[in-house]
matplotlib code that plots the C-alpha trace (Angstrom):
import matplotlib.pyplot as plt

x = [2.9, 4.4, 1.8, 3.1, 3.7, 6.7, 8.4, 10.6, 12.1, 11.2, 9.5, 11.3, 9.7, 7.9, 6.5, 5.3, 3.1, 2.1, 1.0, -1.1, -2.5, -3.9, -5.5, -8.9, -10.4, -12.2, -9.1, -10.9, -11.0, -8.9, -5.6, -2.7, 0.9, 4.4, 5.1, 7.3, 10.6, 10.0, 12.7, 11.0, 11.9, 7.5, 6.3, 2.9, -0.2, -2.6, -6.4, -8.3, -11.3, -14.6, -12.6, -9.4, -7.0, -4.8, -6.7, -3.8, -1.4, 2.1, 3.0, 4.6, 3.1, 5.2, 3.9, 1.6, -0.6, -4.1, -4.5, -7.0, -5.9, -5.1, -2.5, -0.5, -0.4, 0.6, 3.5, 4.8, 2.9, 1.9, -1.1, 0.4, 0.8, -1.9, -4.7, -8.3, -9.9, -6.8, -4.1, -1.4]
y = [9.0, 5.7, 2.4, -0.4, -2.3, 0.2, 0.0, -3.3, -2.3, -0.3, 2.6, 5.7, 8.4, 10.7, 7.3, 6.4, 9.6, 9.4, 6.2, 7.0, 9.6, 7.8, 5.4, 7.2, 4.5, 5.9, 7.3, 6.8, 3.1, 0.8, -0.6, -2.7, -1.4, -2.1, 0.6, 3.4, 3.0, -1.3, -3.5, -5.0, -1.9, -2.3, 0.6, -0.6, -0.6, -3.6, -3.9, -5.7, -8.3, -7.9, -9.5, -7.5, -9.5, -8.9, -9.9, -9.7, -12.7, -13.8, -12.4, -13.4, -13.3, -9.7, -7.2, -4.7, -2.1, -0.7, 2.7, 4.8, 4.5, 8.4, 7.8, 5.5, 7.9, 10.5, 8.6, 7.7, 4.3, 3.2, 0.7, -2.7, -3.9, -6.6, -4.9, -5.7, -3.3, -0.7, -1.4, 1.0]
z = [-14.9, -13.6, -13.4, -11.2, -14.5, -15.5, -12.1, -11.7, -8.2, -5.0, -6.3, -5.4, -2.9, -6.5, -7.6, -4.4, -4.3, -8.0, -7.5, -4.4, -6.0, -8.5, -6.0, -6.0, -3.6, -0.1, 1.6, 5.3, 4.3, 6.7, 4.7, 6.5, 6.2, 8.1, 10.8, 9.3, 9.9, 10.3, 9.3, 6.2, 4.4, 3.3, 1.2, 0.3, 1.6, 1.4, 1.4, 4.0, 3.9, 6.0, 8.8, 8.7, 7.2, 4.4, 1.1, -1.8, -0.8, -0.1, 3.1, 6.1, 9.7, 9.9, 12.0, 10.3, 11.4, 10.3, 9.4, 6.9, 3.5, 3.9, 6.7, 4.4, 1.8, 3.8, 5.6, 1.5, 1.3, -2.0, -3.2, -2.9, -6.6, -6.6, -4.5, -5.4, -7.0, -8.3, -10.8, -11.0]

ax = plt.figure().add_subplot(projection="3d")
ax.plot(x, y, z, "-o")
ax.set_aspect("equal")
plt.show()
């Protein structure tokens, strides 16, 4: 099974949904993602401090929306590579 560590490039649509599998965190927890379909091209999903904002760092001010961690996965998100707490 891939970990984020063997993947060097946009995972493809499988390794999305191996990896999100394997992300065994509460799946009605709140996560931060780009809008399907948004012109970033974002796959990933990102955990969120106490006050809603995006804890693992290096993003822009893009436009993202919160959703339960079990939407993401089911619209082919993945756990952002340097989330707190998982590490594919």
């Amino acid at each position: 099974m891939p970990t984020r560590e063997h993947i060097d490039q946009k995972p493809t649509s499988e390794q999305r949904s191996e990896l999100a599998a394997q992300d065994t965190r509460d799946d009605d927890d709140r996560v931060a993602t780009t809008p399907n379909g948004a012109y970033t091209g974002g796959y990933a999903y990102h955990e969120l401090d106490d006050d809603g904002e995006i804890v693992c760092g290096g993003h822009s001010d893009g436009r993202f929306v919160e959703v339960t961690r079990a939407e993401a996965k089911r619209t082919g998100k993945t756990p952002a590579g340097s989330a707190s707490g998982f590490s594919a």
